[in-house]
One Martini backbone bead per residue (centre of mass of N, CA, C, O) as a GRO file, in nm:
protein
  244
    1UNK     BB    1   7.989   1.096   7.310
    2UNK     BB    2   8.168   0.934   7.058
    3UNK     BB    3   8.435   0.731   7.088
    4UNK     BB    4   8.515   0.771   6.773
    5UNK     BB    5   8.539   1.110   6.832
    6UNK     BB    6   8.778   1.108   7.024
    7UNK     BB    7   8.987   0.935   6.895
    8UNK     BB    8   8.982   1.124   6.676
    9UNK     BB    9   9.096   1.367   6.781
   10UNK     BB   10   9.367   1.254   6.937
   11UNK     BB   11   9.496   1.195   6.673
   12UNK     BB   12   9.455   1.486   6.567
   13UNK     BB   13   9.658   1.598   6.800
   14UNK     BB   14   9.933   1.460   6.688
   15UNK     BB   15   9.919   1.566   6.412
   16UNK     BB   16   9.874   1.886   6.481
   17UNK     BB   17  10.170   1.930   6.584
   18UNK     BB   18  10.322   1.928   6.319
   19UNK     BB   19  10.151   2.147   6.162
   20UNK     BB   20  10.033   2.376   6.358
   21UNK     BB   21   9.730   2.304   6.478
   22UNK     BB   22   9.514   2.385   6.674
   23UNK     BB   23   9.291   2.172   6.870
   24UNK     BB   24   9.046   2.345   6.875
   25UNK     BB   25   8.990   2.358   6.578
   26UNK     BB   26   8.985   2.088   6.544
   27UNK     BB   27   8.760   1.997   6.686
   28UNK     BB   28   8.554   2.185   6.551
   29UNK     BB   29   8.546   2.048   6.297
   30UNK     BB   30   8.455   1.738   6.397
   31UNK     BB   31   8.179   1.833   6.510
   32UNK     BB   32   8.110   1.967   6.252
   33UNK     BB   33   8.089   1.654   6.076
   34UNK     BB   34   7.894   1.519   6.310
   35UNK     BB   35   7.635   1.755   6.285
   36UNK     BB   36   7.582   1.703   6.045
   37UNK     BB   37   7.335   1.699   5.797
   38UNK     BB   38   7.178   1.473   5.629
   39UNK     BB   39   7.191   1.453   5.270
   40UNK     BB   40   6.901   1.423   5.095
   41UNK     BB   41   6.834   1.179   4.822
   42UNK     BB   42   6.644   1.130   4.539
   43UNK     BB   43   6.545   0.896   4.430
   44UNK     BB   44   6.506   0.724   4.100
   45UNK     BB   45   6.337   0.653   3.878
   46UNK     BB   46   6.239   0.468   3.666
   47UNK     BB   47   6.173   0.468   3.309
   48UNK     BB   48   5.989   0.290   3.162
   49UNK     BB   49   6.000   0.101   2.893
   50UNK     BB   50   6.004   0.089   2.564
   51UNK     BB   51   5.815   0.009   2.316
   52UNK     BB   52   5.783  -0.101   2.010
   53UNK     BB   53   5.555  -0.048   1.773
   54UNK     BB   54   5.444  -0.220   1.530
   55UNK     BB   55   5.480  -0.009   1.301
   56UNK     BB   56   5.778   0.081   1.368
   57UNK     BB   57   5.883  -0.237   1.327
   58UNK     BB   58   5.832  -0.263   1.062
   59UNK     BB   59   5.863  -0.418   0.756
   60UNK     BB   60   5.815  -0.324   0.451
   61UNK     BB   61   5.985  -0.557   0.297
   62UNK     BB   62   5.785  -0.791   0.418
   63UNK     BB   63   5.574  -0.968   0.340
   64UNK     BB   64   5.379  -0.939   0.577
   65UNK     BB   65   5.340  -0.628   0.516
   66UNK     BB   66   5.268  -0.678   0.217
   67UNK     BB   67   4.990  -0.827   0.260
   68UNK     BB   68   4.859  -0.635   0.434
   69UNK     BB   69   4.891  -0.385   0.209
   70UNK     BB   70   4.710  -0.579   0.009
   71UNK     BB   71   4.465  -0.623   0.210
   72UNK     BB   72   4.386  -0.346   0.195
   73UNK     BB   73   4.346  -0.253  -0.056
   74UNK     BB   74   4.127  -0.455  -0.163
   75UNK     BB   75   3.916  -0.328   0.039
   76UNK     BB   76   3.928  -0.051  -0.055
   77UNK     BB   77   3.799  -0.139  -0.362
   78UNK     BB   78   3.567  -0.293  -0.244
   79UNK     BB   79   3.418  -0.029  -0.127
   80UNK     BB   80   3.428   0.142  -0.362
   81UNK     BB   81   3.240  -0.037  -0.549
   82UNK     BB   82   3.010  -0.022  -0.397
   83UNK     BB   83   2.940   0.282  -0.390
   84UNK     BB   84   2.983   0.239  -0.683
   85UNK     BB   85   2.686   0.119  -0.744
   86UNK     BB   86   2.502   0.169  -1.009
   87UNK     BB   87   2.657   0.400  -1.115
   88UNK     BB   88   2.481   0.501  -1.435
   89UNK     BB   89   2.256   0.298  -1.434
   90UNK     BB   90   1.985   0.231  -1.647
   91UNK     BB   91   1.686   0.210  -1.586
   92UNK     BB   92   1.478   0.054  -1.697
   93UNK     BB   93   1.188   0.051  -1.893
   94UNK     BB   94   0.909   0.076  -1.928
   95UNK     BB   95   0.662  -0.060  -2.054
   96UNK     BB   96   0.417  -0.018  -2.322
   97UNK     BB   97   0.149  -0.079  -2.138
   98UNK     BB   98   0.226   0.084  -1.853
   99UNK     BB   99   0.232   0.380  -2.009
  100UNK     BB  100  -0.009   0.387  -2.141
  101UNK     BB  101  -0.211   0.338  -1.865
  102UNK     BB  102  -0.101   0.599  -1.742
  103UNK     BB  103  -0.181   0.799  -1.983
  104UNK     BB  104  -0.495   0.665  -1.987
  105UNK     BB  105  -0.799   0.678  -1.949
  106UNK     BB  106  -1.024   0.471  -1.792
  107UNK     BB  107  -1.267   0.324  -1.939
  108UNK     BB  108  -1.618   0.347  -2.010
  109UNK     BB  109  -1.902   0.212  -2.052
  110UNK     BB  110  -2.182   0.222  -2.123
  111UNK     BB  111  -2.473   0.258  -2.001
  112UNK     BB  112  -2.713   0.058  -1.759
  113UNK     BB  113  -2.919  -0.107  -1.668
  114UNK     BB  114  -2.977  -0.262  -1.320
  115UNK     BB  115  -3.097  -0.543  -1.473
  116UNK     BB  116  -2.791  -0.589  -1.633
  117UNK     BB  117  -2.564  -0.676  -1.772
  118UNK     BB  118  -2.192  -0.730  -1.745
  119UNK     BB  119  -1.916  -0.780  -1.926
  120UNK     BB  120  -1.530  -0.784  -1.832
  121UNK     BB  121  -1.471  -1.092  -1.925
  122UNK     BB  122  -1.406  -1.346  -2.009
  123UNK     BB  123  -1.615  -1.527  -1.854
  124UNK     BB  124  -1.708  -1.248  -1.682
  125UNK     BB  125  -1.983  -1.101  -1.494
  126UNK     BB  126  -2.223  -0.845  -1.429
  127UNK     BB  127  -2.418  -0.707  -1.160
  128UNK     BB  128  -2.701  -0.619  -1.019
  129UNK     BB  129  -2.911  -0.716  -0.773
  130UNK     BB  130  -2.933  -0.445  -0.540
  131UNK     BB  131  -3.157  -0.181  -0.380
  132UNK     BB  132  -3.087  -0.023  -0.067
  133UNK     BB  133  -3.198   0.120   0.256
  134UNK     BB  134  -2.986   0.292   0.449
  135UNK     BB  135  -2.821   0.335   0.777
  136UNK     BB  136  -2.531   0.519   0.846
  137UNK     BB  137  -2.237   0.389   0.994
  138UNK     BB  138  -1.939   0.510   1.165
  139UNK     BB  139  -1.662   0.311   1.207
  140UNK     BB  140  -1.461   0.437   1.120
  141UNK     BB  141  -1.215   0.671   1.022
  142UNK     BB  142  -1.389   0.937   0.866
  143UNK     BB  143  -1.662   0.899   0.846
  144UNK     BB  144  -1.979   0.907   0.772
  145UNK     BB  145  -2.303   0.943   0.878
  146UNK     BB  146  -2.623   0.839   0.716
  147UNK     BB  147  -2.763   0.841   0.442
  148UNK     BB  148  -2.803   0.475   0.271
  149UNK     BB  149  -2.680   0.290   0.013
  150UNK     BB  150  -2.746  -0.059  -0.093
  151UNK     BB  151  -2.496  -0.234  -0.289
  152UNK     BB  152  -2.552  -0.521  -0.490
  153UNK     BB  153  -2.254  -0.748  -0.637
  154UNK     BB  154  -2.269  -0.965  -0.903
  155UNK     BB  155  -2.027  -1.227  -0.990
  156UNK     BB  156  -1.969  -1.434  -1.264
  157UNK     BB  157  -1.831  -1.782  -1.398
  158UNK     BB  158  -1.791  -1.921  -1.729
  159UNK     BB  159  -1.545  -2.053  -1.727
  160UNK     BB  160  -1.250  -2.278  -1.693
  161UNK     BB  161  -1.144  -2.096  -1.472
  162UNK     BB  162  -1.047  -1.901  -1.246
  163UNK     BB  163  -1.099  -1.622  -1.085
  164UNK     BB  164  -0.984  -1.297  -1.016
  165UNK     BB  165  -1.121  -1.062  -0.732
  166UNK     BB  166  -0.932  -0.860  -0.551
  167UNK     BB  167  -0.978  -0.602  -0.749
  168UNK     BB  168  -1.235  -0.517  -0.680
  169UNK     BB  169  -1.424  -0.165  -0.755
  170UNK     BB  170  -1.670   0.005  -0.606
  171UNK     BB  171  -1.931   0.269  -0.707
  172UNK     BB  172  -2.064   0.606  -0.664
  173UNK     BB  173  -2.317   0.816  -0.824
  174UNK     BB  174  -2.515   1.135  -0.751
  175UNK     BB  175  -2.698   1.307  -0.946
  176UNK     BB  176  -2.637   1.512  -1.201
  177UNK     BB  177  -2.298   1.592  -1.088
  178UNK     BB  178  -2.174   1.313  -0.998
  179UNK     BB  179  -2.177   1.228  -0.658
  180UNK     BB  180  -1.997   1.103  -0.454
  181UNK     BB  181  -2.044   0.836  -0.266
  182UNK     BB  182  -1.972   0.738   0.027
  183UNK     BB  183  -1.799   0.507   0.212
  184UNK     BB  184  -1.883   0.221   0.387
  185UNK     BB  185  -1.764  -0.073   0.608
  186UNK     BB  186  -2.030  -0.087   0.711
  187UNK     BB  187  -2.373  -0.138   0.734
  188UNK     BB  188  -2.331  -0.444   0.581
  189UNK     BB  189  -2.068  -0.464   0.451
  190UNK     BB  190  -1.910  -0.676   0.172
  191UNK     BB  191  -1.680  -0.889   0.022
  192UNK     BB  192  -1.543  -1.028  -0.179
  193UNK     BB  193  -1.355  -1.278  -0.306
  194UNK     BB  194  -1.029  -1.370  -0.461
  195UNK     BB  195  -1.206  -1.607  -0.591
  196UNK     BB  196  -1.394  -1.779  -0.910
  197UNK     BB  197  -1.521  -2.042  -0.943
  198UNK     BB  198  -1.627  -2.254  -1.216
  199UNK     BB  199  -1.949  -2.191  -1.221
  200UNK     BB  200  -1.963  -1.943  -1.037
  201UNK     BB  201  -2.063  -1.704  -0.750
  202UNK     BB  202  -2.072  -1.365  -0.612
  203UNK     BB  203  -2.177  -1.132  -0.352
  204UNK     BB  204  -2.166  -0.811  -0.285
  205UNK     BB  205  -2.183  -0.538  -0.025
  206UNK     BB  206  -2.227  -0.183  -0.084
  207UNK     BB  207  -2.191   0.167   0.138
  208UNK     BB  208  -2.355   0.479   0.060
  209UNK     BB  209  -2.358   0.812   0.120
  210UNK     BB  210  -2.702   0.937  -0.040
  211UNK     BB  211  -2.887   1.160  -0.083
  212UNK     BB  212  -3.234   1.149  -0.093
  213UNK     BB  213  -3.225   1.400  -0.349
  214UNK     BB  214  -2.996   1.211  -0.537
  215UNK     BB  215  -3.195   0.889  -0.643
  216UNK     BB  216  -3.308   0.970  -0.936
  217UNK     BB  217  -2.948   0.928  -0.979
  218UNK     BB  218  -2.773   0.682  -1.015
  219UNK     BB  219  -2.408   0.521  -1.040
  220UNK     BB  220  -2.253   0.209  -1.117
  221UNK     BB  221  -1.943   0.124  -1.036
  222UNK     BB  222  -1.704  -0.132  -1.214
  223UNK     BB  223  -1.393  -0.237  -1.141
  224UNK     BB  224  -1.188  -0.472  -1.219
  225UNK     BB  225  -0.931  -0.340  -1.418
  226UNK     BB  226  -0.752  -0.114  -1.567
  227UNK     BB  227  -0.766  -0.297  -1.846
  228UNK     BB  228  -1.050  -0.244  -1.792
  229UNK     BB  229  -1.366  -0.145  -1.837
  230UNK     BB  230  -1.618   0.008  -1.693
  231UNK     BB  231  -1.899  -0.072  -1.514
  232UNK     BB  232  -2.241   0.132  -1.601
  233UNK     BB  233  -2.511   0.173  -1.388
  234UNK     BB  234  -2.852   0.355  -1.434
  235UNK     BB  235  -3.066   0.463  -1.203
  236UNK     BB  236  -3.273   0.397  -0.898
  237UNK     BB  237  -3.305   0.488  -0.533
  238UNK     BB  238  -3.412   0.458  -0.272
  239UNK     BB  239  -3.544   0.626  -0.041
  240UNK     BB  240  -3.524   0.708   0.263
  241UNK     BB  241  -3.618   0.679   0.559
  242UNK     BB  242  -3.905   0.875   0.578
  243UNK     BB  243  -3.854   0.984   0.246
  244UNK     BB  244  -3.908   1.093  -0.068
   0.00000   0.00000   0.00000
């Protein structure tokens, strides 16, 4: 027993004789204050301070936040202003003459025989140079080989300026029924140059898929410009290779 819990008792023996509370009583009062358990009261944590976010913070009456929500309005005009942008606006009219292009078949001149010449543009003319029989080879996507005629095509240029050449378009059609030939990119087949100099010719081979049975009418046809009219030379054309 600890020395200061006997002391506390005598002393308490003292006082309670003029009382008149019995010793046995009060020993027994303070040995149950010294045997109670301690009562444990848990810490409070302390709860993080707030800061105030800037938004609840701002003065709406200060210039700066004046400026910022004059800088937002003026972005938000801005966006708005784009995405309507066009909008109403009446897209130009075609030209008159790009319209009427689309609207007119175009034109393809008389047939003319396969050692004729034909103009197609002031100072630049179109010719059949020659037909030759070749067996055609599929070299491309979507090609059929067979029984093929390669016709030869020069254009001459008698200006005296450079002739653009890289938009002429060369057809075959065979038959009575004038059945357009298949084109083929191999087999022999070769392109214009883009452009004619002054006092040239170049000659380009174009090789088409034609029934042997359907050559005793063939039609070449050159275009050389939407604008300009066909050229359209009509003859015949060699038989396949061991056909007749």
């Amino acid at each position: 027993m600890a020395l200061g819990a006997i002391a506390a008792g005598v002393a308490l023996t003292g006082s309670l004789a003029l009382t008149g509370v019995t010793p046995s009583s009060a020993y027994e009062a303070v040995f149950a204050a010294q045997n109670q358990p301690a009562k444990v009261v848990a810490a409070e944590t302390p709860s993080p301070a707030r800061t105030p976010s800037p938004a609840a913070s701002r003065n709406p009456d200060s210039p700066a936040d004046a400026g910022a929500g004059s800088a937002s309005s003026d972005a938000a005009k801005k966006k708005a202003s784009a995405m309507n942008e066009g909008v109403g606006v009446v897209p130009p009219k075609p030209k008159a003459d790009d319209a009427e292009l689309g609207r007119t078949p175009q034109k393809k001149n008389k047939p003319v025989k396969m050692t004729d010449k034909v103009q197609v543009l002031d100072g630049l003319t179109v010719s059949v140079a020659g037909l030759a029989a070749v067996q055609g080879v599929a070299d491309e996507p979507g090609e059929v080989a067979g029984d093929a005629v390669k016709v030869s095509v020069t254009l001459s240029n008698t200006s005296a300026e450079a002739v653009d050449t890289s938009g002429v378009l060369v057809d075959m059609e065979a038959g009575p029924d004038a059945v357009p030939g298949l084109a083929l990119r191999g087999s022999g087949a070769t392109t214009l140059p883009a452009s004619i100099e002054p006092g040239a010719s170049a000659t380009a081979d174009y090789v088409f898929v034609v029934e042997s049975n359907k050559r005793a009418r063939v039609s070449v046809l050159v275009n050389y410009s939407v604008s300009a009219p066909v050229a359209v030379f009509e003859g015949t054309a060699p038989p396949a290779k061991g056909k007749k």
